[in-house]
N, C-alpha and C positions, 0 to 999 in steps of 0.2 A: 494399511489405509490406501484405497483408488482414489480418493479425492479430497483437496486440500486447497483453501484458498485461505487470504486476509480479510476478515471482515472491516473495512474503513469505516464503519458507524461505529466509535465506541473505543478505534487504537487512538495510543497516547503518543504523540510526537515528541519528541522530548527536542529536538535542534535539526535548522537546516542550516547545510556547509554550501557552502558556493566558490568555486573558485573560475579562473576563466572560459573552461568550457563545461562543467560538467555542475549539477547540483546533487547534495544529497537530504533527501529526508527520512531521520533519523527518526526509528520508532523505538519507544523505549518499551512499549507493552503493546505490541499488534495481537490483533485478537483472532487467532486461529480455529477455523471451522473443519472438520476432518468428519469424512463419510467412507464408511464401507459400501460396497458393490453387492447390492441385494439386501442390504439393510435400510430401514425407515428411519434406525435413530439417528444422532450424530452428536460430536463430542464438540465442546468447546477446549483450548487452549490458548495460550498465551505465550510470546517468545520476540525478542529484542532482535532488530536488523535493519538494514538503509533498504531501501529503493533509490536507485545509483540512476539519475539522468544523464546521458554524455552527447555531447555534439551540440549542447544546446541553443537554441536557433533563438528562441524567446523567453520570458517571464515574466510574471508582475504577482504581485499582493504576500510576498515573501514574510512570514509573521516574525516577528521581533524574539521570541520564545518560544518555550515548552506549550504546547495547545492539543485540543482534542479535535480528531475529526468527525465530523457528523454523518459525513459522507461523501459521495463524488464521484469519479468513474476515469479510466484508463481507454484512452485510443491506442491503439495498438495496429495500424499500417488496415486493413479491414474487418478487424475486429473490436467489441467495443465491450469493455467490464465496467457496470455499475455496481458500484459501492463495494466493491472486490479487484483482489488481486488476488491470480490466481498460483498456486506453490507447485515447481518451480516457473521462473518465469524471466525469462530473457529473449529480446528481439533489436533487429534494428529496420530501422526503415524509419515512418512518419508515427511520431508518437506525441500523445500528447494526453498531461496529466492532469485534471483540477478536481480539487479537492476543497468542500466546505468546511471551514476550520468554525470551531465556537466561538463565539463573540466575536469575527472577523464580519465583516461589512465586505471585503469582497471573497473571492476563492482566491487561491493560490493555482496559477497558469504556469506549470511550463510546456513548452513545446521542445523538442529535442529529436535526436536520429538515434538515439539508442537507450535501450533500459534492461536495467536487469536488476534480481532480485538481490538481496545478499543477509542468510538470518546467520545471526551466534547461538552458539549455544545448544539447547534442547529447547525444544517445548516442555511449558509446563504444564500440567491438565487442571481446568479450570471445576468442569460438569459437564454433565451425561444429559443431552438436549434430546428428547424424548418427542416422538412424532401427534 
């Protein structure tokens, strides 16, 4: 595979951890987009892992539980990913996360000096996304 990101419309959060500087939100089913290099199709899978905030500078609208997100988008220092995170994926500098949770009334903000990916496990393959 050349190319791998998270779809955030659609992964399931299952817990965010906070401690004094660092947050994490815990996916319990992030939903994995994988493309080959000169191919049209593309495969969907599935696979549990944090997105590790550190340095954290800000937040607000932290969900109380397990929630679905709908969407959202990753600053990352001058670049910017909507509705995706892309595999693998670690930086520091000016970062900064929100993300539309279901049923939440606001986003979830953090702003932070570092990010990095972290999956368990395998992927699991979901289907074969057809052009």
């Amino acid at each position: 595979m050349d190319h791998s990101h998270i779809d955030l419309k659609g992964s399931q959060i299952a817990s965010i951890t906070e401690t004094e500087s660092a947050i994490g939100i815990v996916f319990s089913r992030a939903l994995i987009i994988k493309r080959m290099t000169g191919s049209p199709e593309r495969t969907r899978w599935w696979q549990a892992g944090t997105l590790v905030l550190e340095d954290v500078a800000t937040h607000r609208g932290l969900p109380p539980g397990p929630c679905h997100c709908v969407g959202g988008e990753i600053d990352e220092n001058i670049y910017s990913y909507r509705d995706m995170i892309p595999i693998p994926f670690s930086s520091r500098g000016r970062i900064r996360c929100l993300l539309l949770l279901e049923g939440q009334d606001q986003p979830l903000v953090v702003e932070a000096g570092a990010v990095r990916l972290e999956l368990d496990g395998v992927p699991k393959y979901i289907e074969h996304l057809r052009a």
